[in-house]
N, C-alpha and C positions, 0 to 999 in steps of 0.2 A: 613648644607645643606641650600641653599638659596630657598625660597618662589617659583623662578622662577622653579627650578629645580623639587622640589616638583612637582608644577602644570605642567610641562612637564612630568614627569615619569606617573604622573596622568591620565592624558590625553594620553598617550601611551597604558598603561592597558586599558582604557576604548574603543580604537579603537580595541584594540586584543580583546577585548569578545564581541564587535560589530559582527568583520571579523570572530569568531567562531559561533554565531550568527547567520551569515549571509551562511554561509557554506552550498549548499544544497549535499546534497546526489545524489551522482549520478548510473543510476542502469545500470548494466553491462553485469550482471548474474543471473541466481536466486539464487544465496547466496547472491548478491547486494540486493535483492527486500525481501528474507526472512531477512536477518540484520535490514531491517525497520518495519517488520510486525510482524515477532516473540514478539520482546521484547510487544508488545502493544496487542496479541490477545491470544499467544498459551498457556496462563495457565487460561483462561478463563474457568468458569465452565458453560456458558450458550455456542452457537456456536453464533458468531459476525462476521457479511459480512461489510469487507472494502473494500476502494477504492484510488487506489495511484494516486494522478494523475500526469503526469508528462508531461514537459516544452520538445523543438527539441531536447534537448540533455541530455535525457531522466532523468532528475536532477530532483528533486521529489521539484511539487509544493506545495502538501499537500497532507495529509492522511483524511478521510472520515470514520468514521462509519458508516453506512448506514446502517443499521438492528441489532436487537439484538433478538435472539430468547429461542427456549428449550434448554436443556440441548443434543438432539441431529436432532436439524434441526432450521432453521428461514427462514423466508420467504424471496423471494429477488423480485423489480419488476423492471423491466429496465428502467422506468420513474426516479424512486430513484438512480441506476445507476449511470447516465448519468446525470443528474441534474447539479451536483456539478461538474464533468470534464467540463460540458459547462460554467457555470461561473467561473472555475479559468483560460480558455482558454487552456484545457489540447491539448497536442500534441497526447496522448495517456495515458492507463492509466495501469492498475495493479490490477485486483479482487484480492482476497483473501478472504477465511474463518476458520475459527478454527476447529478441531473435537477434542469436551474434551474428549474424552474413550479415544483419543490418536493413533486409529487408520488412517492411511494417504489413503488406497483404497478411493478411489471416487463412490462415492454412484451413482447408475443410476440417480437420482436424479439433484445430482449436475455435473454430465455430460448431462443432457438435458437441464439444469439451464446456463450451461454455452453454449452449443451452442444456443440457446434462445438470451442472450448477448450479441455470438458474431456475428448472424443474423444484428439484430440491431444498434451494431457497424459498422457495414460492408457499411451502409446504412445511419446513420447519420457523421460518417467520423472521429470516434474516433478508430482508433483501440484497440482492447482489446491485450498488448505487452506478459502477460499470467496471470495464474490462479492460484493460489498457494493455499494448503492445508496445516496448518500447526498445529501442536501439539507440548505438553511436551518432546515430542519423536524424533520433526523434523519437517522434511516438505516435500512435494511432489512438484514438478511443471508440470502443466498440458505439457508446450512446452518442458522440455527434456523430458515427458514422450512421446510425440508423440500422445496426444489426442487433439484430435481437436473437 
């Protein structure tokens, strides 16, 4: 095999694991948006609030921790939120939090927590696209559940 050929094959692989790299995830569903959150929050033993944020076509510019709390509650403030959607330029974004017991009900809590967020979405011009609870067990999402 000649030098040139080498360094072409070479240079071929290294644009494929670029362009895989480069690949964003785009969410479509919420099995789209749990396939990105699960793997990173639902075997967690404390509860951890993320934040997807995502590009007009709804392609995930980056993912956010934003809070780490107890074992079953952490604090969320919509300055922390919103922060980071505002400097990646999100189009919109994607809450999410874990419940380690593994239970998916939404606690009055985290249905005042979210309408609280999506107030203040509504008004600085990020939409919240939806809210996902997710566990060992699965996941919940607030928009097919129909809570708002």
């Amino acid at each position: 095999m000649k030098t040139i050929e080498v360094k072409e094959q070479l240079q071929s692989y290294i644009a494929s694991i670029e362009a895989e790299d480069n690949e964003q995830w785009k969410i479509s569903s919420a099995d789209d948006a749990n396939a990105v959150i699960s793997p990173l929050i639902a075997n967690e033993k404390q509860e951890v609030f993320l934040v997807v944020t995502l590009n007009n076509n709804n392609e995930v510019i980056n993912t956010h921790e934003i809070t780490r709390g107890l074992i079953d509650s952490t604090q969320v403030h919509v300055r922390e939120v919103f922060v980071n959607a505002i400097k990646d330029l999100a189009a919109g974004i994607i809450i999410a939090h874990n419940h380690p017991s593994g239970k998916l009900d939404p606690s009055t809590q985290d249905i005042e927590s979210y309408r609280k967020l999506k107030e203040a979405s509504d008004i600085i011009g990020i939409p919240i696209l939806d809210n996902l609870i997710v566990s060992s067990r699965g996941y919940v999402s607030f928009l097919s559940e129909g809570i708002y």
